[in-house]
N, C-alpha and C positions, 0 to 999 in steps of 0.2 A: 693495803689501802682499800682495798675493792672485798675481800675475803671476811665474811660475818664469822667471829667467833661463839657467835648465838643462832641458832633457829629466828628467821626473822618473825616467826608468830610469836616469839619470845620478846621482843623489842614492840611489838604490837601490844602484847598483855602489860608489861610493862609499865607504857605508855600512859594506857586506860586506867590502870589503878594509879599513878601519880598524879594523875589527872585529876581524877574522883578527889581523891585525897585532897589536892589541893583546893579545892571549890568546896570541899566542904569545910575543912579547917579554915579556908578564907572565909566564908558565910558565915561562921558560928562568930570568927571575931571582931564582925560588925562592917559597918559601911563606910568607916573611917578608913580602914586600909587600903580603900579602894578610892575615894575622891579627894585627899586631902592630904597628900603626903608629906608628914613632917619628916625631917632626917632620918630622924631615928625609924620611921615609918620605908623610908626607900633601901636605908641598909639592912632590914629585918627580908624585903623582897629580894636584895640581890644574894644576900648568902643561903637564904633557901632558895635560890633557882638554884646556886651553886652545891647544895646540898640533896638535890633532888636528883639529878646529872648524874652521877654514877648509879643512885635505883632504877633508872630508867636506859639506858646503855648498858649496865651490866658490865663495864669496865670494856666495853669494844669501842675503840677510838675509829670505829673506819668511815667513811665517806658512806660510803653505803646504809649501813648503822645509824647515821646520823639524817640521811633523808627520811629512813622509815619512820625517828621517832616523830620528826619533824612534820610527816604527811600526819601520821595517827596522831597529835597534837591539834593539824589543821582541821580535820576531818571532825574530831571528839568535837571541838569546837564549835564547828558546823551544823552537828548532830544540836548541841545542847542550844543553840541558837533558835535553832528548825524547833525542837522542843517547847523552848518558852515561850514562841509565837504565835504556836497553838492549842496552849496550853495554858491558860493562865492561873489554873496553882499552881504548877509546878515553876513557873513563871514567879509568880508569888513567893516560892520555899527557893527557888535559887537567888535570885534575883531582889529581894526582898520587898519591904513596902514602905511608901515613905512615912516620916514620922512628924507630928505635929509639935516644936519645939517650943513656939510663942503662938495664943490666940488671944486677942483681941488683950493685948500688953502685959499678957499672966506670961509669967514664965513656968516649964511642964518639967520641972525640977530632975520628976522620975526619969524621965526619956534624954534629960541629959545621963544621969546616969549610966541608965542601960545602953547607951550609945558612948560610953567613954566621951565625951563633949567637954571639955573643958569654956570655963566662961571667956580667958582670951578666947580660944578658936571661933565661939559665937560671936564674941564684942569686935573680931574680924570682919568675918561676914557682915556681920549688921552693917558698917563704918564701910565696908565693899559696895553697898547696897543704898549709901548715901543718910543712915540714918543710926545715930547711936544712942538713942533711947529705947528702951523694950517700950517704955507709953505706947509710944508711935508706930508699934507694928501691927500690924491687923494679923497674919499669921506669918511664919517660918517655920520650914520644912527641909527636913532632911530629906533630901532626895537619895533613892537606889543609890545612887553612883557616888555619893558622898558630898555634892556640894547641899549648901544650902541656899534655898530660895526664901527672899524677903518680898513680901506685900504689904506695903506702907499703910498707915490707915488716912482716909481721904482726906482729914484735915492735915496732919504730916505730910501729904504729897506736896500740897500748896507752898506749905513751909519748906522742902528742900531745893525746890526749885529756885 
């Protein structure tokens, strides 16, 4: 229970590279995995946590073993937080930047693409947002964190009310 069958600076290294790993394979595959989670979106997260679990333990199931990964998780965390806060590229490359999806009632075709966006997941948000015409949006934006924000255009606000 108590007995590391690892060097705990082993469980520390560990740690740090799943970590990495996982922030950067998350960043690259957009900002969808991250605000918006469809099914298939949540069961993609829980069998890689469950696949990550053994690289990062090293097959030591102990009590012990399981705080250290658990502190160097909190702490990477902490780190990379303290980072983007005062750092704004690097704030920018992890964290990404929001993306301009409708302005002024164009829809920005490309950035759905590169954002995997599908027209439901917009015509969602929009219809969230109290309005299901693109006419009537002055802009939407994919925010960092995945959701999207809609700014109605001023004649539109009048009307949804």
């Amino acid at each position: 229970m108590w007995n590391l069958s690892l060097p705990w600076w082993e469980f520390v290294l560990r740690g740090v590279i799943v970590y990495v790993f996982l922030l950067v394979i998350l960043r690259a595959t957009g900002k969808r995995q991250t605000g918006q989670l469809a099914p298939f979106d949540l069961v993609l997260l829980l069998v890689l946590s469950n696949a990550v679990q053994n690289a990062m333990n090293g097959g030591d199931n102990t009590i012990l073993g399981g705080i250290i990964s658990a502190t160097t998780l909190i702490a990477l965390h902490y780190c990379v937080a303290f980072v983007t806060f005062k750092s704004k590229k690097l704030e920018a490359w992890i964290e990404g930047t929001p993306r301009t999806l409708i302005h002024n009632g164009v829809l920005n075709e490309q950035v759905m693409r590169r954002e995997l966006l599908t027209r439901h997941e917009l015509g969602a948000a929009l219809r969230a947002a109290g309005c299901s015409e693109i006419e009537n949006i002055h802009v939407a934006t994919l925010e960092n964190n995945g959701q999207i924000t809609v700014s109605l255009r001023p004649r539109a606000q009048h009307l949804a009310i």
